[in-house]
KOLBA-163990 format. One record per residue (C-alpha): residue number from 1; chain; x, z negated, y. Coordinates in steps of 0.1 Angstrom, whole numbers, plus 2048, in hexadecimal, padded with zeros to 3 digits. Each point is the difference from the previous one (the first is absolute). Example, Ala and Ser with C-alpha at 12.3 -4.5 7.8 and 13.67 -1.06 7.14 Angstrom:
REM residues 2
<r pos="1" unit="A" east="87B" up="7B2" north="7D3"/>
<r pos="2" unit="A" east="80E" up="807" north="822"/>
REM end
This chain:
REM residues 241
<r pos="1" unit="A" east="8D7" up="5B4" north="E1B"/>
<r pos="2" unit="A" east="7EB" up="80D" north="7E8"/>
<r pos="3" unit="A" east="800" up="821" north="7E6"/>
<r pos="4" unit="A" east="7DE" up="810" north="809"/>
<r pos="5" unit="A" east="7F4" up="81D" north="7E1"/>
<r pos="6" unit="A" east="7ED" up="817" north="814"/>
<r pos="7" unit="A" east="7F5" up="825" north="7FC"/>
<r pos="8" unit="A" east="7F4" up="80B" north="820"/>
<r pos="9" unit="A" east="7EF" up="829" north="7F9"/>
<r pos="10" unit="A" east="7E4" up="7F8" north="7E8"/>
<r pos="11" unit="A" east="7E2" up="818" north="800"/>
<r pos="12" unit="A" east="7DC" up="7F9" north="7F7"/>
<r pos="13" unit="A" east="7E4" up="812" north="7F2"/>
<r pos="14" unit="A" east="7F4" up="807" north="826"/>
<r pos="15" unit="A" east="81E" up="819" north="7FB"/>
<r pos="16" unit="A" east="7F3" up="81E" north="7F7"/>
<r pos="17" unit="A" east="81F" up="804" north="7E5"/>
<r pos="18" unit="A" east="7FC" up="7DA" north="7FA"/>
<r pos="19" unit="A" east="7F3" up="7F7" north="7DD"/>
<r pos="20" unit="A" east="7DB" up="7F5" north="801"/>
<r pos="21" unit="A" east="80B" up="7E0" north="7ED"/>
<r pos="22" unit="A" east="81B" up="7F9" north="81B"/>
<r pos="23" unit="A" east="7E5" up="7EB" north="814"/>
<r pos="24" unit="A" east="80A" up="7E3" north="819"/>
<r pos="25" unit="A" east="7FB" up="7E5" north="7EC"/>
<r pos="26" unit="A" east="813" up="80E" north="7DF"/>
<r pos="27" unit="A" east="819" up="806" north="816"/>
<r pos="28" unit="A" east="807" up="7DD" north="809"/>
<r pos="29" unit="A" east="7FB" up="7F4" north="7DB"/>
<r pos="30" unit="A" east="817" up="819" north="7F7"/>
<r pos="31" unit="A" east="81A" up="7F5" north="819"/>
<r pos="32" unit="A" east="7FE" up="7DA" north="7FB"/>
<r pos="33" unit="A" east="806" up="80C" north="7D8"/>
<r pos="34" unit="A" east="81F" up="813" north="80A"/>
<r pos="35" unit="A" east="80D" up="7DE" north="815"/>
<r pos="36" unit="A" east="7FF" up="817" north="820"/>
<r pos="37" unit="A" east="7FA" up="7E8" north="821"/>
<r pos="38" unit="A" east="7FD" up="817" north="81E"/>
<r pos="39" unit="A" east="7EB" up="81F" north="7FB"/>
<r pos="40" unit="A" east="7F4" up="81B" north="816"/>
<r pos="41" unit="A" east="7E4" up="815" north="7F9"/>
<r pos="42" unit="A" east="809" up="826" north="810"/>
<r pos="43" unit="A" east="7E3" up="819" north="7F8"/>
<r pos="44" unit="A" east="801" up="821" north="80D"/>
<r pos="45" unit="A" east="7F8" up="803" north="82B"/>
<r pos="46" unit="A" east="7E9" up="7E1" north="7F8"/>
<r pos="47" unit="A" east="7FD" up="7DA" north="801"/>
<r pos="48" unit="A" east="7DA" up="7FE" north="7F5"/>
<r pos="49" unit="A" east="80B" up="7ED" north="7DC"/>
<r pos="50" unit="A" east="817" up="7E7" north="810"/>
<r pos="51" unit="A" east="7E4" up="7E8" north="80A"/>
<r pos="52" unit="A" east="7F4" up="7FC" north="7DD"/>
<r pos="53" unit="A" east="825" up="801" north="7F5"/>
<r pos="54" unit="A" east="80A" up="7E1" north="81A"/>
<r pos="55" unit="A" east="7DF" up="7E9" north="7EE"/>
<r pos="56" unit="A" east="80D" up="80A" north="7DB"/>
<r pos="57" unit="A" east="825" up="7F5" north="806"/>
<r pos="58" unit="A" east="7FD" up="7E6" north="812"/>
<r pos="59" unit="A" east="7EA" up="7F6" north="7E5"/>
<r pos="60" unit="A" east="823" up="804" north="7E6"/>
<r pos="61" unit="A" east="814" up="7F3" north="81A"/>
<r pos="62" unit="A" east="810" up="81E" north="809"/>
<r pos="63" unit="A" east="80C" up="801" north="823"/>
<r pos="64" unit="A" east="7EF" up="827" north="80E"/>
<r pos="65" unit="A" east="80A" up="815" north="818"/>
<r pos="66" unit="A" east="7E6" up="81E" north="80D"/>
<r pos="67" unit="A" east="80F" up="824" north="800"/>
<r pos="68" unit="A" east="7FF" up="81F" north="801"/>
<r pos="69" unit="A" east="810" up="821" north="7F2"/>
<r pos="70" unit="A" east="800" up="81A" north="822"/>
<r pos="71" unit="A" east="805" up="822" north="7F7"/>
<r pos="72" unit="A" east="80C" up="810" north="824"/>
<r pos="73" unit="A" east="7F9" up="823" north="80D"/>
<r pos="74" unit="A" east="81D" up="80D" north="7F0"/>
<r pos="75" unit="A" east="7F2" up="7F0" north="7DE"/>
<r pos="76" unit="A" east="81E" up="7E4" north="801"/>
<r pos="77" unit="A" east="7F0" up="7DE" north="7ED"/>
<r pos="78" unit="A" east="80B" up="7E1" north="813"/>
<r pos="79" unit="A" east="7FC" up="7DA" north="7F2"/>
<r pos="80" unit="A" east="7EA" up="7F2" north="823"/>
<r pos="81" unit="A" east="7FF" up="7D9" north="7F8"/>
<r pos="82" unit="A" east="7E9" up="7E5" north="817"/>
<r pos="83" unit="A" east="806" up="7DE" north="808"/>
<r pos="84" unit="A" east="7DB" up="7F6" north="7F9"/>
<r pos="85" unit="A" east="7E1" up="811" north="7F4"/>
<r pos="86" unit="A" east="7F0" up="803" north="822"/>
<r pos="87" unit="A" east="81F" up="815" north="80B"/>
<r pos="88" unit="A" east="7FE" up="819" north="7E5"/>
<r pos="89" unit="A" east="7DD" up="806" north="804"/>
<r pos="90" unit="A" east="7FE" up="808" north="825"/>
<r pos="91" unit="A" east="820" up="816" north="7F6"/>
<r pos="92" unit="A" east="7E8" up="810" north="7E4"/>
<r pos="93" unit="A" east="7E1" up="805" north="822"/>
<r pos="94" unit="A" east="81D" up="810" north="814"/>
<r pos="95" unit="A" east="80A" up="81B" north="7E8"/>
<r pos="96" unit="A" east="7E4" up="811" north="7FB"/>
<r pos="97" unit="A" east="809" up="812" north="821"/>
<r pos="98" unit="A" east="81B" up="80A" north="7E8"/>
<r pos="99" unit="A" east="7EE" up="80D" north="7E0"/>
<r pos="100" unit="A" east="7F4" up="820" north="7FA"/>
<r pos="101" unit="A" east="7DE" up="7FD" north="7F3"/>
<r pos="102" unit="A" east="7FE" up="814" north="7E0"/>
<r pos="103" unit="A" east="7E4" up="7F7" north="7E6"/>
<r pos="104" unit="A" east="80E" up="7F0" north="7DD"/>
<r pos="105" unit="A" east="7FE" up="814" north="7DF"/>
<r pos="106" unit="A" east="7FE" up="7E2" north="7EA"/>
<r pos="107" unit="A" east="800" up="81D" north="7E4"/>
<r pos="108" unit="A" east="821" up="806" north="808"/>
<r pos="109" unit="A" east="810" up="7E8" north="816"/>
<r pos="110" unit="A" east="7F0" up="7E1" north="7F4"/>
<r pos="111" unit="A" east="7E8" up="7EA" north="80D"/>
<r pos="112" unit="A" east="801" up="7E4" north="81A"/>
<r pos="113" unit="A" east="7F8" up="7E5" north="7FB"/>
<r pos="114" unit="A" east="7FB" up="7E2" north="81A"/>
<r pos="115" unit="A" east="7FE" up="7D9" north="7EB"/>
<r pos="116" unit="A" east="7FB" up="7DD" north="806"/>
<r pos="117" unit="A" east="815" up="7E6" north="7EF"/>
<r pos="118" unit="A" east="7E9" up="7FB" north="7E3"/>
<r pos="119" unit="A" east="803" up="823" north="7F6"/>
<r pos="120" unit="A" east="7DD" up="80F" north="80F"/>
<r pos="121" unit="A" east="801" up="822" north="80F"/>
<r pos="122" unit="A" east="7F2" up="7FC" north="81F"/>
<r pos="123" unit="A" east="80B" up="820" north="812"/>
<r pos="124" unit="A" east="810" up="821" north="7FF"/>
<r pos="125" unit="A" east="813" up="812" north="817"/>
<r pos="126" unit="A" east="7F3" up="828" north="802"/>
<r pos="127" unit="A" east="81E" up="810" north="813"/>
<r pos="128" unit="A" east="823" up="804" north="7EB"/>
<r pos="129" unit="A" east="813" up="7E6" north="805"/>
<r pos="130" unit="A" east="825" up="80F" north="7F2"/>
<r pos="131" unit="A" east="803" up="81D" north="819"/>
<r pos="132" unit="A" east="816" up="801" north="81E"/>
<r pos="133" unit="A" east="7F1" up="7F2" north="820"/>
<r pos="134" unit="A" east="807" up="80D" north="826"/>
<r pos="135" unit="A" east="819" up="7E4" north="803"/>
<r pos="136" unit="A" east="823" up="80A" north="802"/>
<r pos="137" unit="A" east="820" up="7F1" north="7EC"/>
<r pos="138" unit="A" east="811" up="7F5" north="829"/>
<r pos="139" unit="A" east="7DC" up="7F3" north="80A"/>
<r pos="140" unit="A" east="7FA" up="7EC" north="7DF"/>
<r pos="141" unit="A" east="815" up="7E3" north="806"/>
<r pos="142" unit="A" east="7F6" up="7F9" north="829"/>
<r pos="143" unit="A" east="7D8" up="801" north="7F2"/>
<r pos="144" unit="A" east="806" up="7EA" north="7E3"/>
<r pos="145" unit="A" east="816" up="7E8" north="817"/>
<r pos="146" unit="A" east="7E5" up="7FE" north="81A"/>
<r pos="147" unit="A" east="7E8" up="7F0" north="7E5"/>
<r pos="148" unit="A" east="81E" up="7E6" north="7F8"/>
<r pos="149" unit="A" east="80B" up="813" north="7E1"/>
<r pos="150" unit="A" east="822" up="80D" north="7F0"/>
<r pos="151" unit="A" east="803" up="824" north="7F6"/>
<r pos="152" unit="A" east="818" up="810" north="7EE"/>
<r pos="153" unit="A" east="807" up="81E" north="7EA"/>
<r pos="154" unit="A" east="7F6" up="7FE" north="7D8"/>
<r pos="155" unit="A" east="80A" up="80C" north="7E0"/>
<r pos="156" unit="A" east="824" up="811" north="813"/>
<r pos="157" unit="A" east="80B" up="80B" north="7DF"/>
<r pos="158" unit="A" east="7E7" up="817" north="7F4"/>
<r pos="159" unit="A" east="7FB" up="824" north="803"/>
<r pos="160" unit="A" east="7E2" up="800" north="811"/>
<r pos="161" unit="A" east="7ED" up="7F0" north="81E"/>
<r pos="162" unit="A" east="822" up="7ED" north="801"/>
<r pos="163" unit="A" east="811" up="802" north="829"/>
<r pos="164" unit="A" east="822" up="80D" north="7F0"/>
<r pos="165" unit="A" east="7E6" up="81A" north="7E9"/>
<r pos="166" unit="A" east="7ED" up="80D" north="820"/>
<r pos="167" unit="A" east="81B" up="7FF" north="81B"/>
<r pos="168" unit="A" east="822" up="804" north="7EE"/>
<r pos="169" unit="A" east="80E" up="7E1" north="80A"/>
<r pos="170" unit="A" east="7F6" up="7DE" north="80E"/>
<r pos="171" unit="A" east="7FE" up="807" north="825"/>
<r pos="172" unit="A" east="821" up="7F3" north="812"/>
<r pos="173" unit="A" east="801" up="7E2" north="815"/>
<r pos="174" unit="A" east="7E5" up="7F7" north="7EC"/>
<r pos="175" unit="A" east="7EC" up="7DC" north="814"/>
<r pos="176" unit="A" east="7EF" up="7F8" north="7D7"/>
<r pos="177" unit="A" east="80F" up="7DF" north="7F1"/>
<r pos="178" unit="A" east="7F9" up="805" north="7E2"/>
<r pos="179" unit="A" east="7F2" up="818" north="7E8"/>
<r pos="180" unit="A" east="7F3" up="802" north="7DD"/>
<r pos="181" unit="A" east="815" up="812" north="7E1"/>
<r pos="182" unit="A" east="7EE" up="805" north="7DF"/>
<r pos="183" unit="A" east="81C" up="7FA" north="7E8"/>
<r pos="184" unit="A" east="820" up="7F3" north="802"/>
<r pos="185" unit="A" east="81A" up="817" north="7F4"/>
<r pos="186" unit="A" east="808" up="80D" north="822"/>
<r pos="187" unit="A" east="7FC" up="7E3" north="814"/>
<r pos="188" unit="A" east="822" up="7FD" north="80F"/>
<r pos="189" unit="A" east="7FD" up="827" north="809"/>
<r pos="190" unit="A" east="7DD" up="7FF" north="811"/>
<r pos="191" unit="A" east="80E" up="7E3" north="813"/>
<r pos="192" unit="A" east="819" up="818" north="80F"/>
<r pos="193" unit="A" east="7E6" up="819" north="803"/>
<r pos="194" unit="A" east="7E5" up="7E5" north="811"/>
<r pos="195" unit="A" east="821" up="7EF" north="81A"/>
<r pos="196" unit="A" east="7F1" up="7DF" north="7EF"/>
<r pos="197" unit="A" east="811" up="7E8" north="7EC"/>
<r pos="198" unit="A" east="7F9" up="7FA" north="7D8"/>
<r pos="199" unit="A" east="7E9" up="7E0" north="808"/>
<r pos="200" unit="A" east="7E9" up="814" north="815"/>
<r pos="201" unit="A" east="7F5" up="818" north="7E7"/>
<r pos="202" unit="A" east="7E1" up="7F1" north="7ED"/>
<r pos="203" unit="A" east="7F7" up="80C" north="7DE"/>
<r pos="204" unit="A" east="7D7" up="802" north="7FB"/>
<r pos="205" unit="A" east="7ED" up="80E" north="7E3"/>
<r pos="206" unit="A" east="7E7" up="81D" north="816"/>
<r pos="207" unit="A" east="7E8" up="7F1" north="7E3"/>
<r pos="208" unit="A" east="7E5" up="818" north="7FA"/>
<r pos="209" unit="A" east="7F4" up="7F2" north="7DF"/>
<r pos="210" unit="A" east="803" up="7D8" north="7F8"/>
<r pos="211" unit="A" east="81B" up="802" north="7E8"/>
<r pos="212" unit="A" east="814" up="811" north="818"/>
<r pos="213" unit="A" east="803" up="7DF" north="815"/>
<r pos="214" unit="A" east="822" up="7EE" north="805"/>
<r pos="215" unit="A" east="80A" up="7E2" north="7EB"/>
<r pos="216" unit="A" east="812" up="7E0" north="80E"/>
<r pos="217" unit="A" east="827" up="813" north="802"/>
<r pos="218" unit="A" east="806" up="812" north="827"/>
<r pos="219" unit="A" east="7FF" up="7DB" north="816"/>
<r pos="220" unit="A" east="805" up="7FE" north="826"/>
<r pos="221" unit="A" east="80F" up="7DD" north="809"/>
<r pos="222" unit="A" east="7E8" up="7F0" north="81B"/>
<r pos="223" unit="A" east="7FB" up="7DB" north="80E"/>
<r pos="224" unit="A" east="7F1" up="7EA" north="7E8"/>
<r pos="225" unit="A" east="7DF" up="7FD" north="814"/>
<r pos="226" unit="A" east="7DF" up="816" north="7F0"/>
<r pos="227" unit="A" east="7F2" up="7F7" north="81B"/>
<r pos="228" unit="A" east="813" up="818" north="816"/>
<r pos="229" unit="A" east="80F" up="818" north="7E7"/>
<r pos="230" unit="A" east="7E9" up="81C" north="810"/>
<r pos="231" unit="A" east="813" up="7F8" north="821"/>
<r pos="232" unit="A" east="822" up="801" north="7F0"/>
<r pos="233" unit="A" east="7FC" up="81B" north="7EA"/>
<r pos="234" unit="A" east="7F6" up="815" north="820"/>
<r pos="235" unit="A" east="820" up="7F1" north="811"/>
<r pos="236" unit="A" east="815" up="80B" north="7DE"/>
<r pos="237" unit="A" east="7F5" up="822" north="802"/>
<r pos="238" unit="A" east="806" up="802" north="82A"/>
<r pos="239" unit="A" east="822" up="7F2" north="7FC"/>
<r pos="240" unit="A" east="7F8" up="7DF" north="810"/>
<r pos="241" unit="A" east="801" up="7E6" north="7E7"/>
REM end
C-alpha cells in the first residue's frame, strides 16, 4: 500500500467565482509543487476544463480525475467524480436537461472561461454556471452513477450549500460512502452525523484561487500501482477496496 496526497474539489477559472489565474495547467503545476498525486478538477455544473486539465497533469505526472461540483434543485453542492474523462463529459451532455439557462453577468458573477492545456482561451461558457440546476439532491447520485461516477455530498460543515445547512441533517439511512468535511475539528462529530466512519471523510481544499490548493498532508492509503489508482481510489471512496 501506498499514502496517496490528493485534494479532490479544486475549481478553475471556468468557475465563474474561480480566479482567472486558476487555469488548468497552473493548476497542475501548482499541485505537483505542493507534492499532491491525485487531483480532481470540480468546477461548478461543468466538466468543459477537465480536458485541458487531464493533458497539463499528466504532463507533471499528476494522476487526474474529471469532476464536477453539482449544485441540486435544492442548491445542495455535491463532489460528482468519473472514472475517465469520456465519462464526465457525456455526464456534462446529459445535464443540461438539468440547467436553467440564465445568461452570465461576468460583471458580477465572473467570467467563464473554457482553456486548453497551454493556457489559451479557447471558449466561454454564456449561461451561469454556479446556480442550482433541475436536478434534485435523491436524483443526483443514480444520474451520476449511470455515467460510472461517484457522488457524494461536499463541504458538510459549512453554513451554506452544505446537505446538513439546507436540510437540517444528513438524510437517515443515508446509501453515500463517503463525504467531504472542510476542516477537521469536528471530524469525529460529522462522522456521527454522516453514519460513516472517520476514514471515509475526505478533506479537500474547494480551491477557488491557486494558493488555496492542498499541500502533500490529508493521504488515502491505496495499492502501490499508478496505473490503477483511479480504479482504487473509486473503490476507496465506494467502500470496496
Amino acid at each position: 500500500m501506498k499514502k496517496y496526497f490528493y485534494d479532490l474539489h479544486i475549481h478553475s477559472c471556468l468557475s465563474p467565482c474561480g480566479d482567472d489565474e486558476a487555469t488548468p495547467a497552473s493548476i497542475a503545476g501548482i499541485g505537483k509543487l505542493n507534492g499532491l498525486d491525485i487531483m480532481a478538477l470540480t468546477d461548478h455544473n461543468t466538466t468543459k476544463n477537465c480536458p485541458a486539465f487531464f493533458k497539463a497533469a499528466k504532463a507533471y505526472g499528476i494522476i487526474p480525475v474529471a469532476g464536477m461540483e453539482l449544485t441540486t434543485s435544492e442548491d445542495i453542492h455535491m463532489v460528482c467524480l468519473f472514472k475517465t474523462l469520456d465519462d464526465a463529459v457525456a455526464f456534462d451532455k446529459a445535464l443540461d436537461s438539468y440547467r436553467i439557462p440564465i445568461l452570465n453577468r461576468p460583471e458580477i458573477f465572473g467570467r467563464q472561461l473554457i482553456m486548453d492545456e497551454d493556457d489559451n482561451v479557447i471558449g466561454e461558457v454564456d449561461n451561469v454556471l454556479s446556480f442550482a440546476t433541475n436536478l434534485s439532491f435523491d436524483e443526483a447520485p443514480t444520474l451520476v452513477e449511470s455515467f460510472g461516477g461517484i457522488c457524494y455530498p461536499a463541504h458538510i460543515d459549512r453554513p451554506s450549500n452544505s446537505v446538513i445547512a439546507v436540510l437540517g441533517a444528513f438524510p437517515p439511512n443515508s446509501n453515500f460512502t463517503c463525504a467531504e468535511l472542510h476542516l477537521k475539528e469536528k471530524v469525529t462529530d460529522y462522522a456521527v452525523m454522516a453514519q460513516l466512519t472517520e476514514d471515509k471523510l475526505v478533506f479537500s481544499s474547494d480551491a477557488h484561487q491557486l494558493l488555496d490548493i492542498k499541500e502533500a498532508e490529508d493521504y488515502i492509503m491505496l495499492p502501490d500501482d499508478s496505473e490503477n489508482a483511479v480504479e482504487n481510489l473509486f473503490k476507496f471512496l465506494k467502500d470496496t477496496l
